[in-house]
C-alpha positions in Angstrom: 0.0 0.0 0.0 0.9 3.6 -1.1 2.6 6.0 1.5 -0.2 8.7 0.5 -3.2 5.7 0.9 -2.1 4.6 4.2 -2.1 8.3 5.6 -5.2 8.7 3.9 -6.9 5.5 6.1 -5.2 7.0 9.1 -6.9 10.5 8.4 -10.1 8.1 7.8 -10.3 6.4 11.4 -9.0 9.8 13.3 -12.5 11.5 11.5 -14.7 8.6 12.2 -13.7 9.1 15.7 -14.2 12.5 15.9 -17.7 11.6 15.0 -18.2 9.3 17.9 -16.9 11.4 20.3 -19.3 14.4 19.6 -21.9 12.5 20.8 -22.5 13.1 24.5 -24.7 11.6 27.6 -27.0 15.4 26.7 -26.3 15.0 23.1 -27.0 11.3 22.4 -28.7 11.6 19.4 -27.4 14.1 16.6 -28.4 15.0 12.9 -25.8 14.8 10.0 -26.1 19.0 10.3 -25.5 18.6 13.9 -22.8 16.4 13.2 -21.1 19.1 11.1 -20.5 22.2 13.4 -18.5 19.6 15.8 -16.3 17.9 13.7 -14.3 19.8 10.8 -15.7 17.4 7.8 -17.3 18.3 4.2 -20.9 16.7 3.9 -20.3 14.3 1.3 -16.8 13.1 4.0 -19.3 12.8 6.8 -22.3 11.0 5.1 -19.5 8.3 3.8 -17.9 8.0 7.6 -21.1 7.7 9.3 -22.7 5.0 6.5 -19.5 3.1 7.4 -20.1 3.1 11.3 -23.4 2.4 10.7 -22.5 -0.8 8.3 -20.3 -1.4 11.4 -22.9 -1.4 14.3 -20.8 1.4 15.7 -23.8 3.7 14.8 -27.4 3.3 14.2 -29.6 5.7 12.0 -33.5 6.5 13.4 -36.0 8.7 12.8 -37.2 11.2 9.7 -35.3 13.3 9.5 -32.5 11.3 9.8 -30.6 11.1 12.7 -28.1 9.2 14.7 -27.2 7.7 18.1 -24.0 5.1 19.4 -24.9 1.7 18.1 -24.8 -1.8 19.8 -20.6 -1.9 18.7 -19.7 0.6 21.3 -22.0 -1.0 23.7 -19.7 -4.2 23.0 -16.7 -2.4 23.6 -18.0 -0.6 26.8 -18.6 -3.6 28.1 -15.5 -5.5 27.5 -13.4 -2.1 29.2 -15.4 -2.5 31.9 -15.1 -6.1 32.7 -11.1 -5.7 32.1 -11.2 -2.7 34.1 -8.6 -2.6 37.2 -9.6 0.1 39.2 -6.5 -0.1 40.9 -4.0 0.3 37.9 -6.7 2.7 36.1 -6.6 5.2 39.6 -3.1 5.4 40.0 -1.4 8.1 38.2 -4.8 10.3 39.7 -3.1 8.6 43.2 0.6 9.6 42.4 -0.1 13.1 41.5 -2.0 13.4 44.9 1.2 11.6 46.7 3.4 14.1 45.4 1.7 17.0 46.0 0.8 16.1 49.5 3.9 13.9 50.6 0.9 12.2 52.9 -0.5 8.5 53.0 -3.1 8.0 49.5 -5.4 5.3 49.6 -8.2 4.1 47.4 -11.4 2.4 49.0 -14.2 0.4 47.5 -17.8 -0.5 49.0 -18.0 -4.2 50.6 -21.4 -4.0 51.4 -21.4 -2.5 55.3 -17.4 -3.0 54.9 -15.1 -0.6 53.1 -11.9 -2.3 51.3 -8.3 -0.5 50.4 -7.2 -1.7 46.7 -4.3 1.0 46.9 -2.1 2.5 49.1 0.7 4.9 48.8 2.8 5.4 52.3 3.5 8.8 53.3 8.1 8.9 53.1 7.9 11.3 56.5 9.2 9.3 59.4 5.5 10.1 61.0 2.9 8.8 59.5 -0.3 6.9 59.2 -0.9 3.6 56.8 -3.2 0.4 57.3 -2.1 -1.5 53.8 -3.6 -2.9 50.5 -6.3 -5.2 51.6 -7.8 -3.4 55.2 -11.0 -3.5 55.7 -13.0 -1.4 57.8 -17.1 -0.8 58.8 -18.1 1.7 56.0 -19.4 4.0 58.9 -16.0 4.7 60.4 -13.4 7.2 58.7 -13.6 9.8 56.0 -13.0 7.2 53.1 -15.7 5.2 54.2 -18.3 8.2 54.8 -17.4 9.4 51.4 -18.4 6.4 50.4 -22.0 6.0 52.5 -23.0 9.4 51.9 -24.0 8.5 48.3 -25.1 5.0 48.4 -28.9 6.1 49.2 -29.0 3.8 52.4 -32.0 4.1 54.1 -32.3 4.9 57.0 -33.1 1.3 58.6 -29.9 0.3 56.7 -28.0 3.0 58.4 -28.6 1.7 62.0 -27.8 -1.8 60.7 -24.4 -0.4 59.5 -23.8 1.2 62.9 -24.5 -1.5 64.6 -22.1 -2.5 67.4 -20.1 1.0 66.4 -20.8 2.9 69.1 -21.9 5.5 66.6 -25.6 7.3 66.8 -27.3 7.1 63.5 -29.1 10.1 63.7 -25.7 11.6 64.3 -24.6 9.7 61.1 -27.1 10.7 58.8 -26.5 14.4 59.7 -23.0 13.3 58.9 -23.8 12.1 55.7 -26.0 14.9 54.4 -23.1 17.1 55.5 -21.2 15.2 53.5 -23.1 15.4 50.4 -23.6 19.0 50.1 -19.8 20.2 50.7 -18.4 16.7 48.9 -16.2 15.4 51.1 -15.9 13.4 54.5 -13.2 14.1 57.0 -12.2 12.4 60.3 -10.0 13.4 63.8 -8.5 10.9 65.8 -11.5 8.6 64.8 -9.8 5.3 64.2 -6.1 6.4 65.3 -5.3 9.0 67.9 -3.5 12.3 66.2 -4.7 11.1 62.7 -6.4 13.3 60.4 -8.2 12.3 57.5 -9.7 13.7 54.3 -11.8 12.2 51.4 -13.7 12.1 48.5 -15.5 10.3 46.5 -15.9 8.7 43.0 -18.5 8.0 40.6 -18.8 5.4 37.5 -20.2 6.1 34.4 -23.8 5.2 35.6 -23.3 7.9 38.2 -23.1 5.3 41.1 -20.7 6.0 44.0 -17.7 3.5 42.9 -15.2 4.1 45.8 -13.7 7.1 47.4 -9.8 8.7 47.8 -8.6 9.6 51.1 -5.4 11.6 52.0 -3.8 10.6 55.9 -1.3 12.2 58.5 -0.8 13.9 61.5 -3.3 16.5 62.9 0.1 18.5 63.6 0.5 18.5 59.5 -2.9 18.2 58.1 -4.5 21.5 60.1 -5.7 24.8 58.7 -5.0 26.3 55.2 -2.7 23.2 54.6 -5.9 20.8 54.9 -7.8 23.3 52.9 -5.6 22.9 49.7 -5.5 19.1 50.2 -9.1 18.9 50.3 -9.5 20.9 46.9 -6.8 19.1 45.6 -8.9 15.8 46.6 -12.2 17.2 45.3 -10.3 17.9 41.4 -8.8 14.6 41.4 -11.9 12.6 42.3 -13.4 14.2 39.9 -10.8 13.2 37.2 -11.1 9.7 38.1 -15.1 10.0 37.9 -14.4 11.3 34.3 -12.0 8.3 33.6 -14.5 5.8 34.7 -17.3 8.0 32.0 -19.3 9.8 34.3 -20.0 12.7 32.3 -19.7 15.9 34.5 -17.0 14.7 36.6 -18.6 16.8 39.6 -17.9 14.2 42.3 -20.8 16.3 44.3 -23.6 16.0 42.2 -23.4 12.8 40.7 
């Protein structure tokens, strides 16, 4: 094959892309106009692009006037990247860039039911800090990461009780908590589970908009205090939110999910 063909089938698959990507969880169903004023394609290009994807299952054409919407191909493929999907692997360059900018403990938690699991764990390098490993578990009631996680999981309010059960903690005190929670976005803890230890989280969302797990920076009250816990909290609350986005939840606002 030609130099000049071979460029020309690259150029073919970046534009039939581009056509994929304009479509949007608001904009899941676009005209061939429509089509036009987001990607930079003559009408003839377009029609032959989109009459391939269609051939393809990648998109399917309804309505009169015609339009279009993802077909059952992406569906396929959505589903194989999520059933390969390693949270873990997928979360950790959003887990580095937290490490280094805080030089305190990172850790990753998912929901286990009324449990809360870490899958990832960075260590703080100071000679004072705070770590439980890869593989703690903890009630989903106790600590920042697992509040950040409760607050969005719609429990009711029976299932609250049953989750402090044997906790010590007061339910109506945990669902003010949680609604706390919910409308400033993020769950923090004092000397909760360790004595001196301050914690800070967030949560995460999948592309469904369910909670999927939350991020929580740990250290010392005598380092995590005042402005300093302020910028690690935003800092949190922007990187949540970039993992959301790289799960597919669509606004990446890791408060209203």
């Amino acid at each position: 094959m030609a130099t000049a063909e071979k460029n020309e089938n690259v150029r073919a698959v970046g534009r039939a892309l581009e056509i994929l990507l304009a479509f949007t969880p608001q904009d899941f169903e676009l005209s061939p106009s429509e089509l036009l004023k987001r990607v930079d394609l003559s009408r003839p290009t377009l029609y032959r692009l989109l009459y391939t994807l269609e051939e393809h299952g990648f998109l399917v054409s309804v309505g009169e006037p015609q339009r279009f919407r993802l077909g059952p191909s992406v569906a396929r493929m959505a589903h194989v990247w999520t059933s390969s999907l390693d949270l873990a692997a997928v979360a950790d360059p959003v887990l580095r860039r937290i490490w280094q900018a805080t030089g305190e403990t990172v850790a990753m938690f998912l929901p286990q039911r009324e449990l809360r699991l870490c899958v990832a764990e960075l260590p703080s390098p100071q000679p004072l800090n705070f770590k439980r490993g890869v593989g703690y578990t903890e009630r989903i009631v106790r600590g920042a990461t697992g509040r950040a996680i409760l607050a969005y999981m719609n429990a009711s309010a029976d299932e609250l009780r049953t989750y402090a059960q044997g906790t010590g903690i007061n339910p109506k005190e945990l669902e003010a908590d949680l609604a706390q929670t919910r409308k400033r976005g993020w769950a923090s803890s004092h000397s909760e589970l360790i004595s001196g230890a301050v914690g800070v989280a967030v949560p995460f969302f999948d592309r469904h908009g369910a909670v999927a797990g939350s991020i929580g920076v740990f250290g010392p009250e005598v380092r995590l205090n005042g402005q300093r816990l302020k910028q690690i909290t935003r800092l949190l609350q922007e990187e949540g939110g970039s993992l959301s986005a790289m799960l597919g939840f669509g606004s990446g606002d890791t408060r209203t999910p």
